[in-house]
Backbone bond lengths (Angstrom), bond angles and torsions (degrees), N, CA, C in turn:
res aa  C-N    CA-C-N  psi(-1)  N-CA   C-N-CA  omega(-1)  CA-C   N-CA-C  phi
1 X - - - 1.447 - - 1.527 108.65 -
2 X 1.221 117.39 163.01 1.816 125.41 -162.90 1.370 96.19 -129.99
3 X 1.251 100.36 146.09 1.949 91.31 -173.86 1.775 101.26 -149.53
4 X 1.367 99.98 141.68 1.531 126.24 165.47 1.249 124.68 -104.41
5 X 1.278 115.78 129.24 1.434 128.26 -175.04 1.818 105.22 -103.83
6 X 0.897 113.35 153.10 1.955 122.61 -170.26 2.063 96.48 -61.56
7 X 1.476 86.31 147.73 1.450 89.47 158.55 1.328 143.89 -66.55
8 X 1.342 127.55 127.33 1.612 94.79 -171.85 1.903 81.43 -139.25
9 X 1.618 92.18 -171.99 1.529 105.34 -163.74 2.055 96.06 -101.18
10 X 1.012 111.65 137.47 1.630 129.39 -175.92 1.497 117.55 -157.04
11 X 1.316 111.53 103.66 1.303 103.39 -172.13 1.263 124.67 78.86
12 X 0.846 127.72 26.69 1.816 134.29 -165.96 1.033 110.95 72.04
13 X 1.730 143.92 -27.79 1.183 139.87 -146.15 1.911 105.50 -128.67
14 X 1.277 123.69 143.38 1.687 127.74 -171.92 1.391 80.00 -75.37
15 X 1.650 107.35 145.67 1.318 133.47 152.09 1.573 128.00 -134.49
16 X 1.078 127.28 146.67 1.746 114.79 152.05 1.210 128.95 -130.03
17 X 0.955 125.59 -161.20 1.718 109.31 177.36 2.043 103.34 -134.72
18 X 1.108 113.13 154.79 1.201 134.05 -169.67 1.673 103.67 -126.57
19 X 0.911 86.47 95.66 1.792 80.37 147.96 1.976 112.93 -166.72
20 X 1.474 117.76 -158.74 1.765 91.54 -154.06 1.790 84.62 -175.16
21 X 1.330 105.91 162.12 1.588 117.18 -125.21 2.393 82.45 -71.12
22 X 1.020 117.68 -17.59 1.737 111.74 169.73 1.419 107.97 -124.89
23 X 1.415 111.43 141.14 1.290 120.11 142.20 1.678 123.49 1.93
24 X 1.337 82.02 -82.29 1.717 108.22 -165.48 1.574 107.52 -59.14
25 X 1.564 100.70 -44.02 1.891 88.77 160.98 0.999 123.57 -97.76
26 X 1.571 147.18 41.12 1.163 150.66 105.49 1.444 115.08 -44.84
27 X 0.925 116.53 -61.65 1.597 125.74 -162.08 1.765 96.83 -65.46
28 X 1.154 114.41 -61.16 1.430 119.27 -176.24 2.142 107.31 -51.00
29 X 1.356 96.75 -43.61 1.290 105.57 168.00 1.782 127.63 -46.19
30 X 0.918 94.25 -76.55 1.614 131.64 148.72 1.340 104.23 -6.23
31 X 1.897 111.87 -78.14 1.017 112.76 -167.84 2.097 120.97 -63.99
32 X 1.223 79.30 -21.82 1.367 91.32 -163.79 2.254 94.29 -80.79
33 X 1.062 81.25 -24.73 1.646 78.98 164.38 1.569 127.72 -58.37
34 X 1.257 100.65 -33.23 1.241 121.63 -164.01 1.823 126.36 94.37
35 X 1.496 99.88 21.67 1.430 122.37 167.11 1.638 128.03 -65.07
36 X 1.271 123.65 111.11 1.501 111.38 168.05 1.670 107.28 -82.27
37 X 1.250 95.82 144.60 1.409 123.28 160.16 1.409 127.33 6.57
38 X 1.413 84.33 -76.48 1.760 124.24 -158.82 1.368 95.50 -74.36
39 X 1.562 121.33 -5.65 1.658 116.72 176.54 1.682 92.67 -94.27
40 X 1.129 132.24 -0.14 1.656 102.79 -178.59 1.431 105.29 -83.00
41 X 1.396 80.18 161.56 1.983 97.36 -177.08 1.411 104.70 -109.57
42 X 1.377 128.30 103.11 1.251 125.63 166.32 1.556 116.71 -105.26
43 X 1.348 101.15 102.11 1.274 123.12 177.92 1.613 137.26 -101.78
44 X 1.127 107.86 31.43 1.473 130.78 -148.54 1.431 125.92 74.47
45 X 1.148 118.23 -124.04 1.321 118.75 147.84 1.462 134.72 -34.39
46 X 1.656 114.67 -53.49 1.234 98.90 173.53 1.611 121.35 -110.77
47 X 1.284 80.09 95.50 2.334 98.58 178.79 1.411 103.54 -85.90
48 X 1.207 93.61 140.16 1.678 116.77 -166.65 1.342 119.06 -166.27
49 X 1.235 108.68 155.88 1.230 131.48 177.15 1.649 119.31 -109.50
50 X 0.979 137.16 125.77 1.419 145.30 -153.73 1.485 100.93 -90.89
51 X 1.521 142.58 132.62 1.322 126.90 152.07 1.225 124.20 -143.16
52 X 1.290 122.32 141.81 1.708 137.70 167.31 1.062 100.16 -52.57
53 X 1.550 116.18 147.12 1.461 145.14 157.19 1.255 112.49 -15.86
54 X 1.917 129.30 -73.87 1.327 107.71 150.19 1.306 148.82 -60.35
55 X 1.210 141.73 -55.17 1.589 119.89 138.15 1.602 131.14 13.07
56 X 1.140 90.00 -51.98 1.778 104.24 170.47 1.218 137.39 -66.71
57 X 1.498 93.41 -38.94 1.579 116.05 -179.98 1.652 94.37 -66.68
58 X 1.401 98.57 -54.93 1.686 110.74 -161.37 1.643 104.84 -58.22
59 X 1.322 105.93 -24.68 1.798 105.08 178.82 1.725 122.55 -76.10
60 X 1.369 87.68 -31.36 1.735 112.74 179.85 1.511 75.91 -69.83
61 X 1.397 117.42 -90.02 1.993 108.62 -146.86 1.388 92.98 -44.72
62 X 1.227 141.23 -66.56 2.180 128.90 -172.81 1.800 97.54 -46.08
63 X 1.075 153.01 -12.42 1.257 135.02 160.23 1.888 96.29 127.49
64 X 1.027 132.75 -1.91 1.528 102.98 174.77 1.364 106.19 -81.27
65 X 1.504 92.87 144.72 1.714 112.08 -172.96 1.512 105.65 -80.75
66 X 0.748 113.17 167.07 1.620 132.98 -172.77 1.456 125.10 -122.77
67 X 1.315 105.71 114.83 1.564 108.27 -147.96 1.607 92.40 -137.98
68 X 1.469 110.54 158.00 1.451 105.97 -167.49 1.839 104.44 -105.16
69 X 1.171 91.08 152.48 1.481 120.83 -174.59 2.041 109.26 -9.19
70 X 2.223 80.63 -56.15 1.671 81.65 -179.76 1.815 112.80 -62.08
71 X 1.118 90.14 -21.29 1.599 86.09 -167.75 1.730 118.09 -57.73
72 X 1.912 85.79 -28.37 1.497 84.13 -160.02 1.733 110.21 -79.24
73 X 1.200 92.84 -24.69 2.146 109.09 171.12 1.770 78.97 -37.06
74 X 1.470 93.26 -89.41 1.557 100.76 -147.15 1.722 112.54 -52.95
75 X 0.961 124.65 -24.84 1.156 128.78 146.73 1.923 113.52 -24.03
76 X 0.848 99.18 -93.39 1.965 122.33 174.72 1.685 89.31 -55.73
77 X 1.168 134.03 -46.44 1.482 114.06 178.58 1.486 110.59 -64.97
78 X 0.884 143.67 -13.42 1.525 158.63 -153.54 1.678 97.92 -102.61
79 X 1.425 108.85 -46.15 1.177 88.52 175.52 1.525 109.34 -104.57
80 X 0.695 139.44 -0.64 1.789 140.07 171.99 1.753 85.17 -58.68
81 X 1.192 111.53 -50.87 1.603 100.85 -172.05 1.360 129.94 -58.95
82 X 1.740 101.58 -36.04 1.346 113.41 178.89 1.274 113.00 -75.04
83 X 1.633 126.63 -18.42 1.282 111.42 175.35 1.134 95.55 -90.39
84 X 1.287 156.90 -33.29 1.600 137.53 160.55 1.191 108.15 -19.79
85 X 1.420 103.62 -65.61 1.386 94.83 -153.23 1.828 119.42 -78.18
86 X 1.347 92.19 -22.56 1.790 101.22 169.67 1.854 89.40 -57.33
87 X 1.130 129.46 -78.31 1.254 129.63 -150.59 2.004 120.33 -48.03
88 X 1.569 83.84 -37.59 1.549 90.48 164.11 1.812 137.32 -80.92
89 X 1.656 93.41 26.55 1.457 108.83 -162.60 1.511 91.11 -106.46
């Protein structure tokens, strides 16, 4: 699944972030957005893709759901955990 977080104000300009429960379907996602590469944010746990107001729209109509801000923490907290816990295996 591909996921959108709410718009908010950063820098003068609305942003949100995109990203979705793998890598690999982000990126495939992504591309089909019309996203380069070199825009993902890999930040450990929480890898993402940054997007403008349209961008967003355009991700919602291709099917990522839209989920609010808190969601997306716990989202990325969810997996910070799972790689804990993979790593401590």
């Amino acid at each position: 699944m591909v996921y959108v977080d709410q718009l908010r104000h950063y820098k003068g300009r609305l942003w949100c972030h995109l990203t979705a429960d793998t890598e690999r379907e982000l990126h495939r996602f992504a591309g089909q957005l019309g996203l380069e590469r070199r825009w993902f944010q890999d930040k450990g746990y929480k890898w993402h893709y940054d997007l403008q107001p349209s961008s967003r729209e355009h991700a919602v109509a291709m099917g990522a759901r839209e989920i609010t801000s808190r969601d997306m923490v716990r989202l990325m907290q969810r997996r910070k955990e799972q790689r804990l816990a993979a790593s401590s295996m």
